[in-house]
Structure formats: C-alpha cells, structure tokens
ChimeraX commands (.cxc) that place a marker at each C-alpha (Angstrom):
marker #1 position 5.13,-1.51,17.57 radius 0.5
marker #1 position 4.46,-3.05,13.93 radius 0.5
marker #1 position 7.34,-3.38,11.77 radius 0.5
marker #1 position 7.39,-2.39,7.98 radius 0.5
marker #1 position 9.61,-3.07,5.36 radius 0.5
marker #1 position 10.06,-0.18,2.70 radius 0.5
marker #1 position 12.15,-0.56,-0.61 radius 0.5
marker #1 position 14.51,1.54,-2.36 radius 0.5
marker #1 position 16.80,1.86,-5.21 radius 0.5
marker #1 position 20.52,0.76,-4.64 radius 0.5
marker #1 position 21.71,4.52,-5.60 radius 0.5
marker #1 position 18.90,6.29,-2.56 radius 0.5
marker #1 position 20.44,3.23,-0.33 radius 0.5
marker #1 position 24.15,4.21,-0.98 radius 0.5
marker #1 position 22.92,8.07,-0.57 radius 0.5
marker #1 position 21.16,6.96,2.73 radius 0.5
marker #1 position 24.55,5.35,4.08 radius 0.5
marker #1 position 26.43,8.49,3.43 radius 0.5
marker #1 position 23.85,9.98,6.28 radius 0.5
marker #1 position 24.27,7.77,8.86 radius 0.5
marker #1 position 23.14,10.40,11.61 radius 0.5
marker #1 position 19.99,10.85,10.29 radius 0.5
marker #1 position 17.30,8.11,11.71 radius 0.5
marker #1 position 15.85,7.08,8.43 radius 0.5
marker #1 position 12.87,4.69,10.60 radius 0.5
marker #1 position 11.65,8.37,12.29 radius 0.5
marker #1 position 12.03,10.26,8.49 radius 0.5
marker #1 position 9.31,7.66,7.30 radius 0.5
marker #1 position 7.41,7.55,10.24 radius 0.5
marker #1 position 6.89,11.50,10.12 radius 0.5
marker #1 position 6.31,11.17,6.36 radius 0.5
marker #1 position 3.83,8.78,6.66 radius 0.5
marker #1 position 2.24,10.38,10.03 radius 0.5
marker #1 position 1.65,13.26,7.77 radius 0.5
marker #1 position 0.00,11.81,4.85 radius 0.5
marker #1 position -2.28,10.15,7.24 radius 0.5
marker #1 position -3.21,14.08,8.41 radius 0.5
marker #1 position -3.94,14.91,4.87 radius 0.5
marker #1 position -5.75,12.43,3.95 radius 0.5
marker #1 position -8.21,13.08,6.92 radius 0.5
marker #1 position -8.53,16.84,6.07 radius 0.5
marker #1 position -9.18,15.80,2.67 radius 0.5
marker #1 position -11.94,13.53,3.96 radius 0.5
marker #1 position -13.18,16.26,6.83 radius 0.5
marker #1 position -13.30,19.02,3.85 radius 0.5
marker #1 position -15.25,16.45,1.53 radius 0.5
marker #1 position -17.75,15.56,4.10 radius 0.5
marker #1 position -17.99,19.75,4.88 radius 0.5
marker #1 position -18.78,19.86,1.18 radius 0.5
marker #1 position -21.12,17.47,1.07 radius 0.5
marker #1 position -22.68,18.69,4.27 radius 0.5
marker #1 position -23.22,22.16,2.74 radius 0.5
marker #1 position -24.73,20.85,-0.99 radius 0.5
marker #1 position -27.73,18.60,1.31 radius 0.5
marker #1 position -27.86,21.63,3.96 radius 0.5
marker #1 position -31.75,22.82,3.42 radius 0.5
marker #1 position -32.08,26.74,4.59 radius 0.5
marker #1 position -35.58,27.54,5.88 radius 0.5
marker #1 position -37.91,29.36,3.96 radius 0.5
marker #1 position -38.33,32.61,4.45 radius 0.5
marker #1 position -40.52,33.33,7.99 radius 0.5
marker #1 position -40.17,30.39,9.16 radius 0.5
marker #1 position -40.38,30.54,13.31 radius 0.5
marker #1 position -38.36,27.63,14.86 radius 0.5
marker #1 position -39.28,28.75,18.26 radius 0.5
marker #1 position -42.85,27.85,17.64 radius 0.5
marker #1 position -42.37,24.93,15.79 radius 0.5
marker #1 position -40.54,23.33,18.71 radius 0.5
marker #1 position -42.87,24.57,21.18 radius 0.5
marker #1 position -45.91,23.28,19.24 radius 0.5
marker #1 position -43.96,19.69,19.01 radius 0.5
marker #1 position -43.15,20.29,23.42 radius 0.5
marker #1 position -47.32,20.73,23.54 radius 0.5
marker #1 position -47.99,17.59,21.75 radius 0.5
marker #1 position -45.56,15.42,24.07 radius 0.5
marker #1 position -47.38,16.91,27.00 radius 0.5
marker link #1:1,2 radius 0.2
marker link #1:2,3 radius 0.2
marker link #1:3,4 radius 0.2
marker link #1:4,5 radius 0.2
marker link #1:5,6 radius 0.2
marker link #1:6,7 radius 0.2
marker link #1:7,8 radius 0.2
marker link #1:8,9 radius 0.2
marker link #1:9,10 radius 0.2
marker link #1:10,11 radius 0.2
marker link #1:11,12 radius 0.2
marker link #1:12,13 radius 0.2
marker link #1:13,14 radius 0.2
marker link #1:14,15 radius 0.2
marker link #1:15,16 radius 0.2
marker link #1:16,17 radius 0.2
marker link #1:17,18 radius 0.2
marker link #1:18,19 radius 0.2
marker link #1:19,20 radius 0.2
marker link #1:20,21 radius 0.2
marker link #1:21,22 radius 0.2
marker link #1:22,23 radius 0.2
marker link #1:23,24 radius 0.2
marker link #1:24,25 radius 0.2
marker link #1:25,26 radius 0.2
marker link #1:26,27 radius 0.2
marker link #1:27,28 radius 0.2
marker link #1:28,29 radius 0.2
marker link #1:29,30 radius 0.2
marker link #1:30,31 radius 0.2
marker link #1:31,32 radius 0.2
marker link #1:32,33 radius 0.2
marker link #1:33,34 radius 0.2
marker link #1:34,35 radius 0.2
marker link #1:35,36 radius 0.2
marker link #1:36,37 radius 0.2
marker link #1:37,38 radius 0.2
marker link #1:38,39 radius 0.2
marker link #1:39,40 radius 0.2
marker link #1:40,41 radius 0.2
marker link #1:41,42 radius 0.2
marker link #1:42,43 radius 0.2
marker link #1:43,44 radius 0.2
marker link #1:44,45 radius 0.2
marker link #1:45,46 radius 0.2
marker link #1:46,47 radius 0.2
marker link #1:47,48 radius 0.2
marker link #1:48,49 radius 0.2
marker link #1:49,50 radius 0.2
marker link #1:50,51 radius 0.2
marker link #1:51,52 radius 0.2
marker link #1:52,53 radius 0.2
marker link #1:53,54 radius 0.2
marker link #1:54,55 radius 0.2
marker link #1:55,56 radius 0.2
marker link #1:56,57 radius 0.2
marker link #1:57,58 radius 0.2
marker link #1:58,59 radius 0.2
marker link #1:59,60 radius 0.2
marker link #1:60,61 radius 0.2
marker link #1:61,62 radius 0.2
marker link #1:62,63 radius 0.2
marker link #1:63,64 radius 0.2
marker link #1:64,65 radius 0.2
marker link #1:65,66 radius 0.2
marker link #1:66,67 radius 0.2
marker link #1:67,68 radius 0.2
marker link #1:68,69 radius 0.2
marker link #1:69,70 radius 0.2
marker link #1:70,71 radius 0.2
marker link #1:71,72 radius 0.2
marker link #1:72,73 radius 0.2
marker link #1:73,74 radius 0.2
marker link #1:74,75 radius 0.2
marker link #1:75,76 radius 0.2
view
C-alpha cells in the first residue's frame, strides 16, 4: 500500500488528538475514495453529453433492416 503524507494546521492537529478513536488514515481514505467516484460520474455524464450533441437520428423512413441486408448481399 502507498503511503501519503497530508498537512494540516496546528489547531485541526490539536482537534484531531482530542479524537483519538477515530482512525484519521481510513477518514481520508474514504474522503478521497469518494472524490475519485465523483470525478468519474462527472466524466461518465460529460462523455453522455457529448455522446448525445454528435448522436445523428435517422431521417424520417429510413429502413435499417434493408440497409443491412443490402450490405449482407454485397458480402455474399
């Protein structure tokens, strides 16, 4: 496991101290477990977006089915 070093203010240190049952290592690990979450939702829902603004909807009429079986016919 990598090892990190974080730094705080001498007044959050002293407040820290007062809490000794509280495992300050898991607090930041959580903390910093869920910002790396957000940031991928941020960058899922970005690529969504930019996914829907290239997204081209077919013209009205337009048959897929015999496009792709014109395109099997050819390979044939």
């Amino acid at each position: 496991m990598a090892n990190i070093s974080v730094r705080v203010d001498d007044e959050m240190k002293k407040e820290m101290e007062r809490l000794k049952q509280v495992n300050w290592s898991e607090v930041i690990r959580v903390a910093i477990k869920d910002r790396l979450n957000q940031e991928k939702q941020k960058n899922l829902a970005k690529a969504v977006l930019i996914n829907e603004k290239i997204r081209k909807v077919a013209p009205k009429g337009y048959d897929s089915t015999s496009v792709i079986r014109e395109w099997r016919e050819r390979r044939s």
